[in-house]
C-alpha positions in Angstrom: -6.2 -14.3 30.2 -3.7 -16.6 32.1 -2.1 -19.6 31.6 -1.4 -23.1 33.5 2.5 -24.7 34.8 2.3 -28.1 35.7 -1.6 -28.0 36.0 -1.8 -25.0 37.7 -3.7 -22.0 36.5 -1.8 -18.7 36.9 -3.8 -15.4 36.1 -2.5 -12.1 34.8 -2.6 -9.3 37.7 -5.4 -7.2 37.5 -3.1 -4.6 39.5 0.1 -3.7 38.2 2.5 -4.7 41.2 6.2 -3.4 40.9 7.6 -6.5 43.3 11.6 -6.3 42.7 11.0 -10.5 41.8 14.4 -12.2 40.8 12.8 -12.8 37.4 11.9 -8.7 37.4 15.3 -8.1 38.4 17.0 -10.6 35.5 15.0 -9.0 33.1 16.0 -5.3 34.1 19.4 -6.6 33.5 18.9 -7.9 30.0 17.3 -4.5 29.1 18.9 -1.6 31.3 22.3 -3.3 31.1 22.7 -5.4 27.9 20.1 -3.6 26.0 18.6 -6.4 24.9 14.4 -6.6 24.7 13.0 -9.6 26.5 9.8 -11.8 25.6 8.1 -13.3 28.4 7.7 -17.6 27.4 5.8 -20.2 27.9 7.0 -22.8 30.2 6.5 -26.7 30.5 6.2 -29.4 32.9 6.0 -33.2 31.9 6.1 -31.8 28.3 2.9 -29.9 28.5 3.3 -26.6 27.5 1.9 -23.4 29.4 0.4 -22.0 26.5 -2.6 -24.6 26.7 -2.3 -26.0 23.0 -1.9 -30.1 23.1 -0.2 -29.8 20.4 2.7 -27.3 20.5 5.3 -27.5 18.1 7.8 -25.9 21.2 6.8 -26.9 24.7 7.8 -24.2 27.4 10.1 -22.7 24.0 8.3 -20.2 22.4 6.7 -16.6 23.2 3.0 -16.3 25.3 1.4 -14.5 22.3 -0.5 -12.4 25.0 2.4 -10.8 26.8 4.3 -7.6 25.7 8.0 -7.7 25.3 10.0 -5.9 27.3 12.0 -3.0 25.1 15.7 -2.4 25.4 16.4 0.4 28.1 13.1 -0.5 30.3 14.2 0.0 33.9 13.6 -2.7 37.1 9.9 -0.7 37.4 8.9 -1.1 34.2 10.5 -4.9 34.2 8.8 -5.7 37.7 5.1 -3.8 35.8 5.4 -6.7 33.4 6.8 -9.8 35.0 3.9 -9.3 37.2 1.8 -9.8 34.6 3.4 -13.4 33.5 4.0 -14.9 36.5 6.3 -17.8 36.2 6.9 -17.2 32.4 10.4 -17.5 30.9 12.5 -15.0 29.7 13.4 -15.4 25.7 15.7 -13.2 23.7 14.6 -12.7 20.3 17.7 -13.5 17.8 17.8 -10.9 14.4 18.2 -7.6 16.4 21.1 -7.4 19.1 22.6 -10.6 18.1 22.2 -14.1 16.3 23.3 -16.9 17.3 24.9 -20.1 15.9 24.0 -23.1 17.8 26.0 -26.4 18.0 26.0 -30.2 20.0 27.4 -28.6 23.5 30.3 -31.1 23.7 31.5 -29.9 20.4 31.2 -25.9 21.5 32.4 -26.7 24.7 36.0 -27.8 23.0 35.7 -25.2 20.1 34.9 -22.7 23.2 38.0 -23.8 24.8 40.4 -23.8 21.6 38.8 -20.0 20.4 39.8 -19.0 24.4 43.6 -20.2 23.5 43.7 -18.4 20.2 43.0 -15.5 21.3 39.7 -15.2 19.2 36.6 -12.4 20.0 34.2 -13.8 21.7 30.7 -12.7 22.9 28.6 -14.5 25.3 27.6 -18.0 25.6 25.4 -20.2 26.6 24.7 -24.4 27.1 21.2 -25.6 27.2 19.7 -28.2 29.0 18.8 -29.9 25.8 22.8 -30.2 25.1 23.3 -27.2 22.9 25.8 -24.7 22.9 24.9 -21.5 22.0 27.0 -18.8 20.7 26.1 -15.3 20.4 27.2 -13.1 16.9 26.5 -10.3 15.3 23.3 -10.0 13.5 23.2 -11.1 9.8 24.6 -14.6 10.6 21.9 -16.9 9.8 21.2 -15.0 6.5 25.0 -15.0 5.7 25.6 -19.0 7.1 25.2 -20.4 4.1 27.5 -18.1 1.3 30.3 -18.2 5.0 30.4 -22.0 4.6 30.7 -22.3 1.0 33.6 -19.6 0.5 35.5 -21.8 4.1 34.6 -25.3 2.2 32.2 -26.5 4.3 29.3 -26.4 2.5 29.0 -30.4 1.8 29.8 -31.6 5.1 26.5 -31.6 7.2 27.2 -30.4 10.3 25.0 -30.2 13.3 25.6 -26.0 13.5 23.0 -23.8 13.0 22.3 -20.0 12.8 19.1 -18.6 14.6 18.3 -14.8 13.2 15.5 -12.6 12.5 12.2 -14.2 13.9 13.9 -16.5 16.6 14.4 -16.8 20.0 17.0 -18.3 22.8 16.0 -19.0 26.2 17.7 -16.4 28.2 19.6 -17.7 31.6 18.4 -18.8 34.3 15.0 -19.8 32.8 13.8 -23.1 32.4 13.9 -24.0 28.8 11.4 -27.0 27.8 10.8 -28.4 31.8 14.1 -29.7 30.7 16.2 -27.4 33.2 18.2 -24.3 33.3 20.0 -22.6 30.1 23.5 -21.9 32.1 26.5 -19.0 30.8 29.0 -20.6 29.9 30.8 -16.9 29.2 28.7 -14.1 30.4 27.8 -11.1 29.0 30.0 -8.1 29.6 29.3 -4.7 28.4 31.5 -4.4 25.2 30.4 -7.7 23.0 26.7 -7.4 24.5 26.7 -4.2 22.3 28.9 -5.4 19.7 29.2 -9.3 19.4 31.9 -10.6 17.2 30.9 -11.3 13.4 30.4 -14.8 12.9 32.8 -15.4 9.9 35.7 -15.1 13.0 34.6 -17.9 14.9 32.3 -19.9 11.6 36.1 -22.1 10.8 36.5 -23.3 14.5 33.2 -24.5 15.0 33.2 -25.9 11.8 36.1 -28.2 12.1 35.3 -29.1 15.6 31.7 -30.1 14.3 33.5 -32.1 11.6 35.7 -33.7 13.8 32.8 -34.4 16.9 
């Protein structure tokens, strides 16, 4: 089984090399250290998608449907074991486990970023996407609980560009390439205590919400 980038046909290893690879190295990060499981993606270049299919719904944005995920805890061996098998894949972070994520216009979460910072308000990580989204990171139950939040804060009828991404879904994880579009970038980091425990959406849902409505 492999896979073609940009025209060029990349094969799964038949031998299971443990090469420390920056992407092997990133992904032993996202696991040992955040405890977070990591899919290995598709990629695309000139908005052909790796996974061979003309027409893909996601372009260099979705999982390869042959690769195993990488569980929470793996080590850098067993990280390096199956980045060798993907070479040049992307790394994805399925949403609906550690963390969901609501997902706004970046210029609006850049300033509702920088307003929740000067409030004092929890915050977990974050990230901006070459695509111009801002992506922030909540505790799980969010997209399933988005719509009841908005309607008890009276937001409900004001169609806003924010959505919630949960069970089933997946973020491009930084530094990979999302779409042959460019890098997904931090904008806040990870850290140890709101990797485990991101903040609960409703503590964040009004501030985005009125920046949105504003933007």
């Amino acid at each position: 089984m492999g896979f073609t980038i940009g025209g060029i046909r990349e094969m799964r290893s038949g031998t299971r090399r443990r090469g420390r690879t920056a992407g092997a190295t990133a992904v032993a990060e996202y696991t040992g250290l955040w405890g977070w499981a990591v899919a290995p993606g598709a990629r695309a270049a000139a908005g052909v998608c790796s996974c061979g299919d003309t027409g893909c719904a996601a372009p260099g944005a979705h999982p390869l449907d042959f690769a195993r995920e990488v569980p929470p805890g793996a080590t850098l061996g067993t990280a390096a074991d199956a980045w060798a098998e993907v070479p040049g894949a992307s790394m994805l972070l399925p949403t609906g486990r550690s963390f969901d994520v609501l997902d706004v216009a970046e210029a609006a979460g850049r300033r509702a970023l920088v307003r929740m910072e000067r409030m004092g308000l929890p915050l977990g990580p974050v990230t901006v996407t070459p695509s111009g989204r801002t992506q922030f990171f909540v505790a799980p139950g969010a997209a399933a609980g988005l719509p009841g939040l908005l309607y008890r804060m009276g937001w409900d009828d004001a169609h806003l560009d924010l959505r919630a991404l949960g069970r089933g879904g997946y973020v491009t994880a930084p530094p990979s390439d999302l779409g042959g579009l460019g890098p997904v970038r931090w904008l806040r980091a990870p850290v140890p205590d709101t990797a485990a425990a991101p903040p609960q959406a409703r503590l964040l849902l009004g501030t985005l919400a009125y920046i949105c409505h504003r933007w």
